[in-house]
C-alpha positions in Angstrom: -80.1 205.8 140.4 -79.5 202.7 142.4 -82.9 200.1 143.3 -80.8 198.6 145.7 -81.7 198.7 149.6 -80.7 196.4 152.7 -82.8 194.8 155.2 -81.4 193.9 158.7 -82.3 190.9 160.0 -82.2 189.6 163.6 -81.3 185.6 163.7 -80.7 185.5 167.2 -78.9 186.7 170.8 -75.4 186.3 171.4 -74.4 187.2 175.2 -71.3 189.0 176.0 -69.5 191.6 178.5 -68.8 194.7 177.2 -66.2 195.4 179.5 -64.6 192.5 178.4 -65.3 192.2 174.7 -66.6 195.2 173.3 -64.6 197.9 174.9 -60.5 197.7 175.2 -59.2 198.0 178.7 -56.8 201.6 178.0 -60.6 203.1 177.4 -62.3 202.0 180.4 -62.0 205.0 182.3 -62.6 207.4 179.6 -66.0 205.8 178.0 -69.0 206.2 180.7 -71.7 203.5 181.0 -69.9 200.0 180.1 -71.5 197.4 181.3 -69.3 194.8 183.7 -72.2 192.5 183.3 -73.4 189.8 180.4 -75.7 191.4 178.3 -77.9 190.1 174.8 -76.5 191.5 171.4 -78.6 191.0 168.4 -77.3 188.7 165.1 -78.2 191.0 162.3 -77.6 189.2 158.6 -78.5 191.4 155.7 -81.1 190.7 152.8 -80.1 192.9 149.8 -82.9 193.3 147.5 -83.3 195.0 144.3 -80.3 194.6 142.7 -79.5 192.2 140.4 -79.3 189.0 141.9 -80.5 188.4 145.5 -78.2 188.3 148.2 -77.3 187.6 151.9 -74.5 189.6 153.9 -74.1 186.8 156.6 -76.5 183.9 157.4 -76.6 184.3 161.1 -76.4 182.5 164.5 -76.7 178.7 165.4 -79.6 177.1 167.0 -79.5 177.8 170.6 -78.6 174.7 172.2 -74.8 174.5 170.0 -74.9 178.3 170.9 -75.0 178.4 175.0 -73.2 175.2 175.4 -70.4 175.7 172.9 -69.9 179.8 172.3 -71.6 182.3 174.9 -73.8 180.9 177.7 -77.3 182.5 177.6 -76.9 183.1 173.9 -80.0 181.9 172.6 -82.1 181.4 168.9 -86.1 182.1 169.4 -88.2 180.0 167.2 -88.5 181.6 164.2 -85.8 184.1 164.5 -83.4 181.3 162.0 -81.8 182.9 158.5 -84.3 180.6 156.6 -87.6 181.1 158.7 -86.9 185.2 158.8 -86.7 184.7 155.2 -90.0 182.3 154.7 -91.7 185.4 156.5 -90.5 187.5 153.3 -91.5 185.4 150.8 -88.2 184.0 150.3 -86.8 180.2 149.9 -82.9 179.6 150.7 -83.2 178.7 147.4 -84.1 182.1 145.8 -80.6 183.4 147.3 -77.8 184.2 144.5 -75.1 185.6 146.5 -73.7 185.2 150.3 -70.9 187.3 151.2 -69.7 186.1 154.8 -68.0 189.0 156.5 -66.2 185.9 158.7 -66.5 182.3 159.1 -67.4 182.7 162.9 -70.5 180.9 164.5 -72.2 183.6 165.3 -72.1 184.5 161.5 -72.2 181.8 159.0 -74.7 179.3 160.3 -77.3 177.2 158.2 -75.0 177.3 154.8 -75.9 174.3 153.5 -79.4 175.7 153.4 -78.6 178.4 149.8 -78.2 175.9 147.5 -78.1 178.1 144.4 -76.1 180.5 146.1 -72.5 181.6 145.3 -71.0 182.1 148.5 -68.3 184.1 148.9 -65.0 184.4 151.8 -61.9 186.0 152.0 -59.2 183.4 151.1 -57.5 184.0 154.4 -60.6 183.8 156.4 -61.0 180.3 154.5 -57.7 179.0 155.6 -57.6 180.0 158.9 -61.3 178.4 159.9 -59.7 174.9 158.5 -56.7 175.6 160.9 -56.9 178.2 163.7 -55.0 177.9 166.6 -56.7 176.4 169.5 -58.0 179.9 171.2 -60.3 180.3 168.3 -61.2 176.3 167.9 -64.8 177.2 169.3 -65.2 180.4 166.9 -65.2 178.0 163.8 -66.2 174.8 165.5 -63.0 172.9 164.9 -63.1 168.9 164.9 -60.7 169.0 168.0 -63.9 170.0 170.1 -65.2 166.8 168.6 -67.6 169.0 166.3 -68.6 169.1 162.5 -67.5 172.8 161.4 -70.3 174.7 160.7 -69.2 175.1 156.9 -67.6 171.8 156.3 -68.9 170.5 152.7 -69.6 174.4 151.5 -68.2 175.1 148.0 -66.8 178.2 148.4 -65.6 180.9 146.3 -62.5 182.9 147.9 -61.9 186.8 147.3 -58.9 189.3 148.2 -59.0 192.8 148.2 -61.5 194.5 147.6 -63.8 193.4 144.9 -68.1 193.7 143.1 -69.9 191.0 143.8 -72.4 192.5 141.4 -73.0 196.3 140.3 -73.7 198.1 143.5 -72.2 196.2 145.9 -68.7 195.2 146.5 -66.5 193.9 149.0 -63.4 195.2 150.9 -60.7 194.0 153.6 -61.6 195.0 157.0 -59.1 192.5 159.0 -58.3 192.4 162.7 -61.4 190.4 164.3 -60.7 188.0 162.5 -57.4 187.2 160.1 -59.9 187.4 156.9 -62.2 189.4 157.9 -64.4 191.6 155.3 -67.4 194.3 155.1 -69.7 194.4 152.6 -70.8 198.2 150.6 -74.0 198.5 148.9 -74.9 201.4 147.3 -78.7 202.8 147.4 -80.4 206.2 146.0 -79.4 207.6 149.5 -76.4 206.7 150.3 -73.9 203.5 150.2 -74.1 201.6 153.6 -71.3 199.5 154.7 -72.1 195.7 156.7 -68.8 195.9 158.8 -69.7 192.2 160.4 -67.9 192.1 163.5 -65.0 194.8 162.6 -67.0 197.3 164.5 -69.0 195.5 167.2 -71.1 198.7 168.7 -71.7 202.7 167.5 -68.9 203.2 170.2 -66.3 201.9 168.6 -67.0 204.5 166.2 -66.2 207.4 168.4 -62.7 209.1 169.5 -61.2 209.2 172.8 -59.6 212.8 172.7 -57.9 211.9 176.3 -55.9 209.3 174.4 -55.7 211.1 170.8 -57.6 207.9 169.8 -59.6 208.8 166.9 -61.8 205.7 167.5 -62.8 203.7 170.7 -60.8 200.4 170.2 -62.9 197.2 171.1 -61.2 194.1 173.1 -61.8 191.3 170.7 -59.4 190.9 168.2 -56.7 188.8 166.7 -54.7 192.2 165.4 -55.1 195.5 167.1 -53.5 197.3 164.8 -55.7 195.7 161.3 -58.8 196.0 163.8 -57.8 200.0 164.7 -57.4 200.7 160.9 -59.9 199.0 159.6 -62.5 201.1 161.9 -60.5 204.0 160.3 -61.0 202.9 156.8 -65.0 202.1 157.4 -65.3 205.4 158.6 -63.6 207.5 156.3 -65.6 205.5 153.5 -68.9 206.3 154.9 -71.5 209.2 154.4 -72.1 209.1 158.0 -72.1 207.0 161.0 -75.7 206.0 160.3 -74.8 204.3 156.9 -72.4 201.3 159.2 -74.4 198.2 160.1 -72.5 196.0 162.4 -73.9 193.0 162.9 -74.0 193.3 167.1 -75.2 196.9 166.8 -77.6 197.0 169.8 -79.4 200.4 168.6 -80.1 199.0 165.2 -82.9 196.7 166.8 -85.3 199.7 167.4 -84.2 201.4 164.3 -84.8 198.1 162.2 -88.4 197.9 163.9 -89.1 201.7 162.8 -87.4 201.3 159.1 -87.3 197.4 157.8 -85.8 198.1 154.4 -82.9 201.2 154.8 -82.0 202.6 151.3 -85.5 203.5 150.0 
């Protein structure tokens, strides 16, 4: 029986509109309640302990100053709240980290790298490639040197993946494109259940759910660089899981409180 469980843990506030960003516009009249105003999101990262080797799903949010001035106004860092002080709060150095698995290479989501020096940290080869050359739309995503900015990652040895693939027993990898060209969620299976870090494929529960007016068997969000990756990637997450409970996105407002009530899920 598997030792291995997964702690959430919030790095941050990323502001956003759901009517713009979370939601796509042919489900706007169908899905009640979507706020046409900026609201906070959390930055969940995930500590899998137990297993192993020790290991990071994501390393979080920037500081708040790069993060309201370049990304989403108001989005904001608390002191404290950082992937490397949440850790010192556990016990943990950056040091003591084995693996990262980066579901994307996105701000919001790969901050403070150079920090997990020990660490093997892993991306999906296409992710790689397009965070050295996006287009210009996504130059602020991955902090491109047009902006007159150091990427985020620049001088990270990484180590590329496609596929789907173990990172070590328990916990493996798999392509959930769309948000992003290289995009990937992270499975990690615990004595009740394997739980799925879907990064920013699925950005809230609602996304989850079908739109029977539209024979949509999910509720498409309005982020993406592929709708049609993004739609069956959401399909493939959900099939794969025991139930909604066991997907963690990494925006998912709700998992806040539930984090708060149960810090380790898996036990």
């Amino acid at each position: 029986m598997s030792t291995i469980t997964v702690r959430p843990i919030n790095t941050g506030f990323v502001t956003t509109i759901p009517k713009q960003y979370l939601f796509h516009h042919s489900v706007i009249p169908f899905v009640d309640g979507i706020e046409d105003h900026r609201i906070e999101m959390p930055d969940f990262a995930f500590l899998v302990e137990g297993g192993t080797h020790l290991m990071l799903v994501d390393t979080g949010m920037s500081c708040t100053e790069r993060a309201t001035k370049y990304h989403h106004p108001g989005s904001h860092q608390p002191e404290g709240m950082a992937i490397h002080e949440q850790l010192a709060k556990l016990g943990y150095a950056p040091e003591d980290i084995d693996i990262i698995a980066i579901t994307h290479l996105h701000w919001d989501h790969s901050y403070n790298l150079d920090k997990f020096t020990n660490a093997t940290i892993y991306v999906h080869e296409k992710e790689l490639a397009f965070a050295k050359d996006p287009i210009p739309l996504y130059y602020k995503s991955y902090e491109h040197s047009a902006l007159g900015l150091t990427p985020h990652f620049e001088g990270i040895e990484f180590t590329t993946v496609t596929g789907e693939q173990e990172l070590m027993p328990g916990v493996r990898v798999f392509e959930t494109q769309g948000h992003s060209p290289g995009h990937m969620s992270v499975e990690i299976d615990t004595k009740i259940g394997s739980f799925i870090c879907s990064g920013d494929s699925i950005f809230c529960p609602e996304n989850l759910q079908p739109v029977p007016e539209l024979h949509y068997d999910i509720t498409p969000p309005g982020r993406y660089v592929d709708i049609v990756a993004t739609w069956r990637s959401i399909q493939t997450q959900k099939a794969r899981a025991k139930d909604l409970s066991f997907i963690l996105g990494a925006h998912d407002r709700p998992l806040v409180e539930r984090s708060r009530q149960t810090p380790v899920l898996g036990l």
